[in-house]
C-alpha positions in Angstrom: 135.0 254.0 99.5 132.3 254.2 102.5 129.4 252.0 102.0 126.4 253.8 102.6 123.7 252.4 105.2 121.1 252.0 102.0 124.2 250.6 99.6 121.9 247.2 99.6 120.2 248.3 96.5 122.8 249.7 94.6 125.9 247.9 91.8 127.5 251.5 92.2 128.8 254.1 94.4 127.4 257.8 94.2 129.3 260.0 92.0 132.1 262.3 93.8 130.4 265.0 92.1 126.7 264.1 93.1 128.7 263.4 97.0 129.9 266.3 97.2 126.7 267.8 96.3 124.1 266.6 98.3 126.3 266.2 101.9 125.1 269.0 104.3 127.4 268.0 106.7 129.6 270.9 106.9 126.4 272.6 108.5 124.2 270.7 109.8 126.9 269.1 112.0 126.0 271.7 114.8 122.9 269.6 115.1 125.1 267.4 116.6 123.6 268.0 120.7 120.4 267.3 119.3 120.9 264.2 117.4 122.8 262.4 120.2 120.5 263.2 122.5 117.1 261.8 120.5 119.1 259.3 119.8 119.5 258.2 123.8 116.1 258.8 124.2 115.2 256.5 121.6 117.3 253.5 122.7 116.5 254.2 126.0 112.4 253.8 124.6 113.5 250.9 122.2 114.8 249.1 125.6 111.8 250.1 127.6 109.1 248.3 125.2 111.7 245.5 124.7 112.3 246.2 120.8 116.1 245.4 121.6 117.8 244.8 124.9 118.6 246.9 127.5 122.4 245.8 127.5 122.5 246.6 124.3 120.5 250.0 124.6 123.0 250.6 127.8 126.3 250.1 124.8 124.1 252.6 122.6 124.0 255.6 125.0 127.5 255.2 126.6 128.5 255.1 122.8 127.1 258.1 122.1 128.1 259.7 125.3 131.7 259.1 123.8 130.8 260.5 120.4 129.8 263.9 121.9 132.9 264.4 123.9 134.6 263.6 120.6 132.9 265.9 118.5 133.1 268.7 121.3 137.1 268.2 121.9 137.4 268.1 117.9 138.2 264.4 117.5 135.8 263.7 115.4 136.2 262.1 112.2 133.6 263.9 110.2 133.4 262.6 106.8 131.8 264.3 103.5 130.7 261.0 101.6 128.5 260.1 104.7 126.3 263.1 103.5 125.1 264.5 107.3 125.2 264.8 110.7 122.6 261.3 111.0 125.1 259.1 109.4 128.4 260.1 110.7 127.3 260.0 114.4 125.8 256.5 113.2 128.5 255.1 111.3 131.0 256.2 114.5 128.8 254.2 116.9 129.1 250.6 114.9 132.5 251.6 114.4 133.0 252.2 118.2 130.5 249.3 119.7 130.2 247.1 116.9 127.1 245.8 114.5 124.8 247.0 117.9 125.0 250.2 116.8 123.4 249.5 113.6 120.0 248.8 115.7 119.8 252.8 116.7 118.0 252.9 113.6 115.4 250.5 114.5 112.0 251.9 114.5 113.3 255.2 112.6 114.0 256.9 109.8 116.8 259.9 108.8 113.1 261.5 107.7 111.5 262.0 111.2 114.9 261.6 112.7 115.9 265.4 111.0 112.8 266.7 112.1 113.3 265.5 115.9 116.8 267.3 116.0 115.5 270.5 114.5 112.7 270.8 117.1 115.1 270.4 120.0 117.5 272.9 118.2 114.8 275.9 117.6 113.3 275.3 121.2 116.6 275.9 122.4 117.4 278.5 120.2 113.5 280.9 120.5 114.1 280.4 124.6 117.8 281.7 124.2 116.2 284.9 122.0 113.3 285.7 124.0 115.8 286.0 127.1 117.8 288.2 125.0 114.3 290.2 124.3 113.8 290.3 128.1 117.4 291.9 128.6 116.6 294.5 125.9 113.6 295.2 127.1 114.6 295.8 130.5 117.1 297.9 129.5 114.8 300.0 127.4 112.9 300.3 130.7 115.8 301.1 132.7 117.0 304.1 130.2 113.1 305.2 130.1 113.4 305.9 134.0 116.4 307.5 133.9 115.4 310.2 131.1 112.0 310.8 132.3 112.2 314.5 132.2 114.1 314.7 129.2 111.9 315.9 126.1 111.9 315.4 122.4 110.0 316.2 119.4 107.6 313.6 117.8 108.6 313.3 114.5 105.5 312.7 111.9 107.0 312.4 108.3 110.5 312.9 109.4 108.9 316.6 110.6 108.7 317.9 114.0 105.4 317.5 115.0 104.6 317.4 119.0 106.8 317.3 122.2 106.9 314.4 124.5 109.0 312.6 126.9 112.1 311.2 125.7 110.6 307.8 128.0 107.0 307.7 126.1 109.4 306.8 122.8 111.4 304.6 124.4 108.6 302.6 125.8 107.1 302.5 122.2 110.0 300.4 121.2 109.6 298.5 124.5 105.7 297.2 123.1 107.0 296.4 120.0 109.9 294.1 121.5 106.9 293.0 123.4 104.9 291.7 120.7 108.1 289.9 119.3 108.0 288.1 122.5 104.6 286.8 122.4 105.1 285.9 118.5 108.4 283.6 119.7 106.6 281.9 122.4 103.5 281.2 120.6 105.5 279.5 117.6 107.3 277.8 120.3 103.9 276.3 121.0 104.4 274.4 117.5 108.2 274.0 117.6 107.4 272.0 120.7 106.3 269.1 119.1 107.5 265.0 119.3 107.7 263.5 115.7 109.7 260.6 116.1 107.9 257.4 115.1 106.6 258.8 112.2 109.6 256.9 110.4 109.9 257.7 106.5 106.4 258.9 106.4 104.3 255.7 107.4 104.7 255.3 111.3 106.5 252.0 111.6 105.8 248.1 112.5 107.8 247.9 115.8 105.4 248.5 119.4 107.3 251.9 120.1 106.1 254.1 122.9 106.2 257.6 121.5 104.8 259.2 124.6 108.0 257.9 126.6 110.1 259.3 124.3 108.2 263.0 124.5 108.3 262.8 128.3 112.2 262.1 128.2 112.6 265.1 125.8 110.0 267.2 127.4 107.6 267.6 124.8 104.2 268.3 125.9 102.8 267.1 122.8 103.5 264.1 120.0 102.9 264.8 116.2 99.1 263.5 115.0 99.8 261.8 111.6 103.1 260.9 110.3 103.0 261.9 106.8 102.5 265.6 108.0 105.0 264.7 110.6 108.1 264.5 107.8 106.5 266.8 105.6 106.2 269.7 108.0 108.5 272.7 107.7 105.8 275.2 109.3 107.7 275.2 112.3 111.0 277.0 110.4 109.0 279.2 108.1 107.2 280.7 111.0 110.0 280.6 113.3 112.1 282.7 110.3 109.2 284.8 109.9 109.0 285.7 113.4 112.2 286.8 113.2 112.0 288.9 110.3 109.7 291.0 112.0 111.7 291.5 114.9 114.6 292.4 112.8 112.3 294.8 111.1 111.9 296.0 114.6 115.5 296.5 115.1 116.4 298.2 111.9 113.8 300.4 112.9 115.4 301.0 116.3 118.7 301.1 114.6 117.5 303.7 112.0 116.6 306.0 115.1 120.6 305.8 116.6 121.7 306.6 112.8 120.0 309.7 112.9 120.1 310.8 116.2 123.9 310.0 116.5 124.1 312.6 113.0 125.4 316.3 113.7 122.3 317.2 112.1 120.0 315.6 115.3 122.7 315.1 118.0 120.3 313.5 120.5 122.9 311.1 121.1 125.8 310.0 121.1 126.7 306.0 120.7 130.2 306.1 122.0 133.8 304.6 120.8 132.9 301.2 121.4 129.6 301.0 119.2 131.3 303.2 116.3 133.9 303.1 113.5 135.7 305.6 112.0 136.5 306.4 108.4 139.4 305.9 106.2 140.1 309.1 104.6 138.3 311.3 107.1 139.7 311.1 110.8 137.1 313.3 112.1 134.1 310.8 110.8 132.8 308.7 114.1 130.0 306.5 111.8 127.6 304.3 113.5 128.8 300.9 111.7 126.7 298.4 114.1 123.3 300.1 113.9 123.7 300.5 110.0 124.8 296.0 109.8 121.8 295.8 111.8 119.5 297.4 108.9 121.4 295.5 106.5 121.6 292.4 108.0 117.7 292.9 108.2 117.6 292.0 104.4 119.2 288.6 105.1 116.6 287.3 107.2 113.8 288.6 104.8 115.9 286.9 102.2 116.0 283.3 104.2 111.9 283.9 104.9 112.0 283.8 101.1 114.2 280.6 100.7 112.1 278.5 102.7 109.0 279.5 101.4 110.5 278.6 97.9 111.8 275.5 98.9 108.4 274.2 100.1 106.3 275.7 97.6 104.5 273.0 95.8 106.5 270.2 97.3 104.5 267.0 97.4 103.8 264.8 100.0 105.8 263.3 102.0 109.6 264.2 102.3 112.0 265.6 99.3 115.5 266.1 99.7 114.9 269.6 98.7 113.8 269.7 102.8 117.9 269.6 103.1 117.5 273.4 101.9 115.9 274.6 105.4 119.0 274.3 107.4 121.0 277.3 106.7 118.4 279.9 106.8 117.4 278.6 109.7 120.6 278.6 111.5 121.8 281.9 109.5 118.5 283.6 110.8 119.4 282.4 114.2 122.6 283.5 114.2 121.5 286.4 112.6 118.9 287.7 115.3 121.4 286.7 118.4 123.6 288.1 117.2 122.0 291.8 116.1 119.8 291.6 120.0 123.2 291.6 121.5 124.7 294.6 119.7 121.8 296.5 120.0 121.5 295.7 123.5 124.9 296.7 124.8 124.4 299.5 122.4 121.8 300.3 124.0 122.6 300.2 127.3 125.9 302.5 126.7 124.0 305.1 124.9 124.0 308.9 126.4 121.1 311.0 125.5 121.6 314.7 125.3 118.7 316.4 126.6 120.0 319.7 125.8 120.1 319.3 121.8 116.3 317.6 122.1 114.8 320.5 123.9 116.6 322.7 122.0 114.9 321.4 118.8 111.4 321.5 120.3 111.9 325.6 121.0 111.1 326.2 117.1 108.9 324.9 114.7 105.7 325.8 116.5 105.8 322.7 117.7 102.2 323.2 120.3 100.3 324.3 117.3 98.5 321.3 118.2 97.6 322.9 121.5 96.3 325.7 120.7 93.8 324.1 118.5 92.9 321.7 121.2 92.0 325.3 123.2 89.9 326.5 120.7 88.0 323.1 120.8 87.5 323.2 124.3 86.0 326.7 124.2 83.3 325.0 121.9 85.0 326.1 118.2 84.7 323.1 116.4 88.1 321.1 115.4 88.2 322.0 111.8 87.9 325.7 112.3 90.4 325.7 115.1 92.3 324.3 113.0 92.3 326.9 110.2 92.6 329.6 112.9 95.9 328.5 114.3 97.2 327.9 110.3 96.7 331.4 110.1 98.3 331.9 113.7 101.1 329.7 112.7 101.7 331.9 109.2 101.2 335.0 111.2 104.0 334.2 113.3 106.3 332.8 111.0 106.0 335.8 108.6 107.1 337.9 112.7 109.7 335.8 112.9 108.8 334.5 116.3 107.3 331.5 118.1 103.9 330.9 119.3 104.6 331.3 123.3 106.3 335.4 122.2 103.0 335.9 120.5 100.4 338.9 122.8 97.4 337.3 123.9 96.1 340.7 122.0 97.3 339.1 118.9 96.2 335.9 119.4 92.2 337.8 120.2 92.8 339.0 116.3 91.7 335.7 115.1 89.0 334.7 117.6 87.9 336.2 120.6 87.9 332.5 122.4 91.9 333.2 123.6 92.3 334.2 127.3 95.4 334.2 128.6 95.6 330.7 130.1 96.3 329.7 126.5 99.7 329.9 127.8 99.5 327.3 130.9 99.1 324.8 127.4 101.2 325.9 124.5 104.4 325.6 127.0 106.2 322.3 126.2 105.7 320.7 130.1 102.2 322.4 129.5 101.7 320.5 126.4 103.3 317.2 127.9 101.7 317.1 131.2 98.2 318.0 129.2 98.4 314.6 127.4 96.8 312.4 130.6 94.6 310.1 127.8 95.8 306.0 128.2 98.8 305.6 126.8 99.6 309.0 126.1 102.9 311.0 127.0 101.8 312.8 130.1 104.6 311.8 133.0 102.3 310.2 135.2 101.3 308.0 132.3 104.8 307.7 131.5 105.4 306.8 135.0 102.5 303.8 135.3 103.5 302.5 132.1 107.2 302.1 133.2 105.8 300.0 136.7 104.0 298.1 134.6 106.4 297.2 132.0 109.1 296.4 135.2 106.2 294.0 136.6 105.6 292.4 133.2 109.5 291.6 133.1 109.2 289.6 136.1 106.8 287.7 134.6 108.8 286.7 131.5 
């Protein structure tokens, strides 16, 4: 049996059942980087203020210099009855140097220790993500300039309800990729906090220089007050909720490819690489990613829902049930990587057919719209424009044809107000190029809002 580093206090060994149990080393072991590398920088401090000496600081770091190339060549001896990553790194270094490993620990506990690694891992992890939101987004961008003539119909309600460009839509998932940027950098703000020295929840006895170790780890900031310090899982809740949005964003995004990839749209097609085909049908080409991208949606929203149950009503300080906010952590983060990645490449592969969209904005009296918008600009107010080209719309339906086959002479049967440059604005460019208001789909608009999103990229 292993004796445990806090086996002082204890006549017996844990149970194999309760071991077994409570180790989270089969995950948390990727925490590994992050571990080995506070740990350094705390020797390297504990050396610097004299707390131990630098010889034997100098042992500790080329000790756990070895440790890493163990663990990364698959060497290492991990082992289930040291409970987590902490301990086994801890109980290879004595092994490796001798008892001078054991005063790694000085000045710290596993409590603030945990909450060091998980810092460095989410910074890491939210810079790797927003670069993969900067790729997307550029792609988006890229795809919006290379479609910017095609048009296709605004859907309100699943209905066909305006035209615009193709671009204008694509853009709109653009600012929404947008705000999930801002969102991860602003919780990195918090992620990007020192708490060692905080030990278990106290601070500690020992004349440690936290600022040196933030400078060595690049933290711009130290934690305030140490019992918040190990009791603080804000950083993960927000982090996962964060990302729930932005996979909200992509199912969204996803949902779009499922039905424009259908016979029934046809706007796109997805290609081989981004499809699957069916068992019992051999004509079926089904778009498997963008559907596991809506599903895998669910899991996030499930781990926002863990970690908000595991801290609910916790008190103060730290609880072992903290052990909990591991795997949706690193299941979110695999989670979201791994989704932005799909839908980028899938995005970036896609091929539009401009055809199918225009050919679904040539019924459905889709710039009913616009010839309200004339009436109001001859001085008929909105609402009674409105009801006119109702009855216009009925009118033509009960014909059989579509606004733009209509006489001006029949339009004059339901007000007077119709000349016959109604017809510069009820054509679909017409009713496009009419849209000039900020932000709308007019192609100049279009245009300026594609420069500015290229110019915002560089700034990422």
């Amino acid at each position: 049996m292993i004796k445990k580093p806090w086996a002082g206090r204890f006549k017996k060994g844990t149970h194999k059942v309760a071991e077994s149990f409570s180790a989270s080393i089969d995950f948390d072991k990727r925490l590994y980087k992050e571990d080995i590398e506070g740990s350094i920088a705390h020797a390297e401090m504990l050396a610097e203020t004299g707390i131990i000496d630098k010889k034997e600081a100098d042992k500790i770091v080329k000790g756990l210099g070895s440790i890493r190339k163990e663990i990364e060549s698959g060497k290492f001896p991990f082992k289930e009855e040291l409970e987590d990553i902490h301990l086994n790194i801890e109980k290879r270094l004595i092994e490796k140097i001798g008892d001078v490993g054991g005063k790694i620990h000085t000045a710290r506990s596993r409590n603030d220790q945990v909450a060091l690694d998980m810092r460095l891992y989410l910074r890491g992890e939210i810079n790797e993500i927003v670069t993969l939101l900067k790729s997307l987004s550029e792609c988006l961008t890229y795809q919006a300039e290379e479609n910017i003539d095609a048009m296709i119909p605004l859907y309100t309600h699943l209905q066909r309800g305006q035209p615009i460009l193709l671009s204008h839509h694509l853009l709109a998932l653009y600012e929404m990729l947008k705000r999930d940027r801002e969102r991860y950098l602003d919780c990195l703000d918090r992620v990007n906090v020192m708490p060692l020295g905080a030990g278990a929840g106290a601070g500690t006895t020992f004349p440690i220089d936290r600022e040196h170790v933030a400078k060595t780890l690049d933290f711009p900031k130290i934690t305030q007050n140490s019992i918040d310090t190990v009791s603080d899982r804000d950083f993960i809740v927000e982090f996962v909720s964060v990302s729930a949005n932005l996979m909200n964003h992509m199912s969204r995004i996803s949902e779009e490819l499922v039905l424009w990839s259908t016979k029934e749209f046809d706007f796109a097609d997805l290609g081989d690489e981004f499809t699957t085909g069916s068992s019992i049908m051999p004509q079926k080409r089904n778009p498997d990613m963008a559907e596991l991208i809506r599903g895998k949606t669910g899991r996030v929203y499930g781990n926002l829902m863990t970690i908000l149950t595991v801290m609910k009503g916790l008190p103060f300080s730290y609880n072992r049930d903290m052990q909990e906010d591991k795997e949706p952590m690193f299941d979110t983060v695999d989670t979201v990587k791994a989704s932005l990645e799909v839908l980028l490449e899938m995005m970036g592969n896609i091929e539009f057919k401009h055809g199918n969209m225009k050919k679904a904005l040539n019924d459905g009296f889709i710039t009913a719209t616009d010839v309200a918008d004339y009436l109001a600009r001859k001085g008929v107010p909105f609402r009674q424009s409105h009801e006119i080209t109702g009855k216009i719309v009925s009118y033509a339906e009960e014909k059989g044809r579509e606004l733009l086959n209509l006489h001006i002479s029949e339009y004059q049967m339901f007000s007077k107000e119709f000349g016959d440059d109604l017809f510069e604005y009820i054509t679909l460019e017409g009713s496009i190029e009419s849209r000039k208001s900020y932000g709308g789909t007019a192609r100049e608009n279009v245009l300026a809002m594609i420069a500015k999103a290229k110019k915002e990229s560089e700034g990422w």
